[in-house]
VODO-671677 format. One record per residue (C-alpha): residue number from 0; chain; x, y, z. Coordinates in steps of 0.05 Angstrom, whole numbers, plus 5000, padded with zeros to 4 digits. Example, Ala and Ser with C-alpha at 12.3 -4.5 7.8 and 13.67 -1.06 7.14 Angstrom:
2
[0; "A"; [5246; 4910; 5156]],
[1; "A"; [5273; 4979; 5143]],
This chain:
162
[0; "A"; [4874; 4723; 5270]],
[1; "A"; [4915; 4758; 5315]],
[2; "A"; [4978; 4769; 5269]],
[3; "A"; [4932; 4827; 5217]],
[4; "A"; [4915; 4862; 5285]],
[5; "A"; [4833; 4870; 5283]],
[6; "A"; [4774; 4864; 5331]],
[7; "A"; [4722; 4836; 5332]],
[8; "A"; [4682; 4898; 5328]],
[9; "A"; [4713; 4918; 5267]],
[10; "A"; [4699; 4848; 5234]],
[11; "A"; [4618; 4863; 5256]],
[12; "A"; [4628; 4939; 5222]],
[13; "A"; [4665; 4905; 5154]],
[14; "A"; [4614; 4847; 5148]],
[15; "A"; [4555; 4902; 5152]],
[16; "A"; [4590; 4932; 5096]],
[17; "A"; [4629; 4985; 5128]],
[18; "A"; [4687; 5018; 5158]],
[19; "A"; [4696; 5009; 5237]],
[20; "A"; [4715; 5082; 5278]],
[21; "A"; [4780; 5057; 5292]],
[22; "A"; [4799; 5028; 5212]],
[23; "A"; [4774; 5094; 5198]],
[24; "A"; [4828; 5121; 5253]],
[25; "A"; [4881; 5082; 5225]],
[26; "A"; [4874; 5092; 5148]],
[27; "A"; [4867; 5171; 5162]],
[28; "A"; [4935; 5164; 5205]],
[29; "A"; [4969; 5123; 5149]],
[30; "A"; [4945; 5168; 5096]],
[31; "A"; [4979; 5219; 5129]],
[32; "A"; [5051; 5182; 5146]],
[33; "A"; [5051; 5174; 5070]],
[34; "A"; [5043; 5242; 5050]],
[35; "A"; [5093; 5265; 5103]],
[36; "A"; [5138; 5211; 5075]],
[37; "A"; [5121; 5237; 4999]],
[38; "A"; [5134; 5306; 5014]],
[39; "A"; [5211; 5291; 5047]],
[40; "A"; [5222; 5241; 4997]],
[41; "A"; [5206; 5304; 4948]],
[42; "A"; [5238; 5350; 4977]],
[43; "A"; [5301; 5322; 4981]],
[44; "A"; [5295; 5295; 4905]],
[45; "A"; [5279; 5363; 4880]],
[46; "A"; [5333; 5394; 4924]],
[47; "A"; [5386; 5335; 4890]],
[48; "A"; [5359; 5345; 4821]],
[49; "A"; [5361; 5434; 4819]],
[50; "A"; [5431; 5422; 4857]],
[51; "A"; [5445; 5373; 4795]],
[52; "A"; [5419; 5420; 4749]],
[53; "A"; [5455; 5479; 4771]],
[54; "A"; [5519; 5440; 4771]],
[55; "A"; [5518; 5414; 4706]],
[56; "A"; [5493; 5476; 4669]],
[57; "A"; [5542; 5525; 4706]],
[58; "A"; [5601; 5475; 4684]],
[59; "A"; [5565; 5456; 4623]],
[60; "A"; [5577; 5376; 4653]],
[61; "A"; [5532; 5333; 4605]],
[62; "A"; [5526; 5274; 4661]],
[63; "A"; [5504; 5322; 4711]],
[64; "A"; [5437; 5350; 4675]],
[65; "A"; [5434; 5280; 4647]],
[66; "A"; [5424; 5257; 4716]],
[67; "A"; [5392; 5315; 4741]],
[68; "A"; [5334; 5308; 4677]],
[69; "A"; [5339; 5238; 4700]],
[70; "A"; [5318; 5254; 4775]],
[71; "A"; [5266; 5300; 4755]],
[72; "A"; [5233; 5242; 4717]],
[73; "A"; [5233; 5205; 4780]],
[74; "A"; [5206; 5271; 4823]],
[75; "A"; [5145; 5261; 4775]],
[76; "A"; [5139; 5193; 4770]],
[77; "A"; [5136; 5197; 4855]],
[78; "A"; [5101; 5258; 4859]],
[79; "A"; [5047; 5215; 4818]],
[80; "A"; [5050; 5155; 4861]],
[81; "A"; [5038; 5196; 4924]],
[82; "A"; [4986; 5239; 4897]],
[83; "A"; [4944; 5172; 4877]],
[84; "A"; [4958; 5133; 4943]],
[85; "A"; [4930; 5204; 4982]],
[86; "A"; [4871; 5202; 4926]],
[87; "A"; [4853; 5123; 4941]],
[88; "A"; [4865; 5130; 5023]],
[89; "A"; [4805; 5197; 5018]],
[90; "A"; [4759; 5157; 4975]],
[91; "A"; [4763; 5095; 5024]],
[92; "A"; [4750; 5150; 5080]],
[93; "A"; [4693; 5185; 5037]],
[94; "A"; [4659; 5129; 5020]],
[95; "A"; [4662; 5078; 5090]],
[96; "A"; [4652; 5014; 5042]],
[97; "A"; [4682; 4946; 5038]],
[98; "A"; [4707; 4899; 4991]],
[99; "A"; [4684; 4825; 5000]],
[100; "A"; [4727; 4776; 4977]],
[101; "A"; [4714; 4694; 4988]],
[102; "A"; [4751; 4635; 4967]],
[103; "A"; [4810; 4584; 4978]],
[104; "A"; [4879; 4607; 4996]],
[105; "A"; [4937; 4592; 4959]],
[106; "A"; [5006; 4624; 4984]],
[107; "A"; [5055; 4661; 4938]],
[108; "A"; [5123; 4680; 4953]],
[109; "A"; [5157; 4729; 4905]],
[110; "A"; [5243; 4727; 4893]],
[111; "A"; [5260; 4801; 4899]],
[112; "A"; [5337; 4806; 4902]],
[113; "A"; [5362; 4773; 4965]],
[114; "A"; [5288; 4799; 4998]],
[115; "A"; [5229; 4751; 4987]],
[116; "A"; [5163; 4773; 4994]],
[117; "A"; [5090; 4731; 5010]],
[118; "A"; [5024; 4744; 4997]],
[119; "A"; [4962; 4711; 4998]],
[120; "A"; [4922; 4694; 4933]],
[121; "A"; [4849; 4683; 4950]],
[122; "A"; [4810; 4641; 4889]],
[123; "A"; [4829; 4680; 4826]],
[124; "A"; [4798; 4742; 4859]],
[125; "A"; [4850; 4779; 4891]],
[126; "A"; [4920; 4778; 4915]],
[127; "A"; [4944; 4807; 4991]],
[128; "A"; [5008; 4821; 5003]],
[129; "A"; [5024; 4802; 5091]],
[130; "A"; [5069; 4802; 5137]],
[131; "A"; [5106; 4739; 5149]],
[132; "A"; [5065; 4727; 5218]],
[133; "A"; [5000; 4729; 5176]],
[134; "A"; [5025; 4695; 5110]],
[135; "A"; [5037; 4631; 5162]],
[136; "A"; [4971; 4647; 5197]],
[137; "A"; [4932; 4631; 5133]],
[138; "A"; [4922; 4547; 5114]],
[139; "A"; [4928; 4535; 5041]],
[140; "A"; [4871; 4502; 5014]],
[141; "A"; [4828; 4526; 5066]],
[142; "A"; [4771; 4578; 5047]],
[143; "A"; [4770; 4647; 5069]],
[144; "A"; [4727; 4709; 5077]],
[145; "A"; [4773; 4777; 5063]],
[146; "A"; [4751; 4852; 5085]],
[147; "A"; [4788; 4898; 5035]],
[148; "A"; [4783; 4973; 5029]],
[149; "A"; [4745; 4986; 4961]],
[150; "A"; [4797; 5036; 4923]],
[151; "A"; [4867; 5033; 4961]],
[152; "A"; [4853; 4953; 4972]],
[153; "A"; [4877; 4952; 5045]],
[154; "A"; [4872; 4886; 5086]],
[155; "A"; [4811; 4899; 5140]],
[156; "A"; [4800; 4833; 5174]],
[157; "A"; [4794; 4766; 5148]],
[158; "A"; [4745; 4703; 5173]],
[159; "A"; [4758; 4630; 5162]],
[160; "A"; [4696; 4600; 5128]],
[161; "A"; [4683; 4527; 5156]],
């Protein structure tokens, strides 16, 4: 399966129950574009909600350090988020297991807005959210071997089971 972008060396590592070098590569380099992304995405909140802050308590503006209490809610709520996505990636790294799931495929797309959105339901097990290249790679019906990460959840590799 071309379109989820593994080799066949890493489908050998994650059916001995592992981790290849170059997963391991990859997760340590996305674990790192999200904190990078966390910490601008904070950085700017934080500098919108003291700016709100200040505002609102210097001109004693009720809306403004509504907002800005509002915003600092959010800070946390995102602060959280990226602190347990950078907690998941290091435990994935830490412990080099896998995730086994088998079973028959069964395609979901979700209405979000205008957007929609497919993933790939596999038995009652688990659900994988793709790309539209791999949602269209996968047969419904057809059974299915997926290589997740164990805490995060991550897509390894997948194999078709005849």
């Amino acid at each position: 399966m071309d379109e989820l972008s593994f080799t066949l060396e890493d489908l050998q590592a994650n059916r001995e129950g592992h981790l290849s070098e170059r997963q391991r590569r990859y997760l340590a380099l996305d674990r790192t574009k999200n904190v990078a992304l966390g910490v601008v995405l904070l950085v700017l909140l934080i500098f919108a909600t003291t700016s709100m802050l200040f505002f609102g308590f210097r001109d004693t503006n009720q809306i403004l350090i509504g907002l800005g209490i509002a915003l600092l809610a959010c800070n946390l709520g995102l602060s959280w988020f990226f602190a347990l996505n950078w907690i998941r990636m290091t435990y994935d790294l830490q412990t080099n297991a896998t995730d086994v799931v088998e079973g028959r495929v069964q395609h979901l797309i979700r209405q979000m807005g205008r957007a929609k959105a497919g993933s790939v339901r596999i038995g009652d097990h688990a659900e994988v959210p793709t790309s539209t290249k791999a949602f269209t790679a996968f047969e419904p019906g057809e059974s299915y071997r997926l290589y997740r990460t164990s805490h995060s959840g991550r897509l390894l590799s997948v194999e078709r089971l005849e």
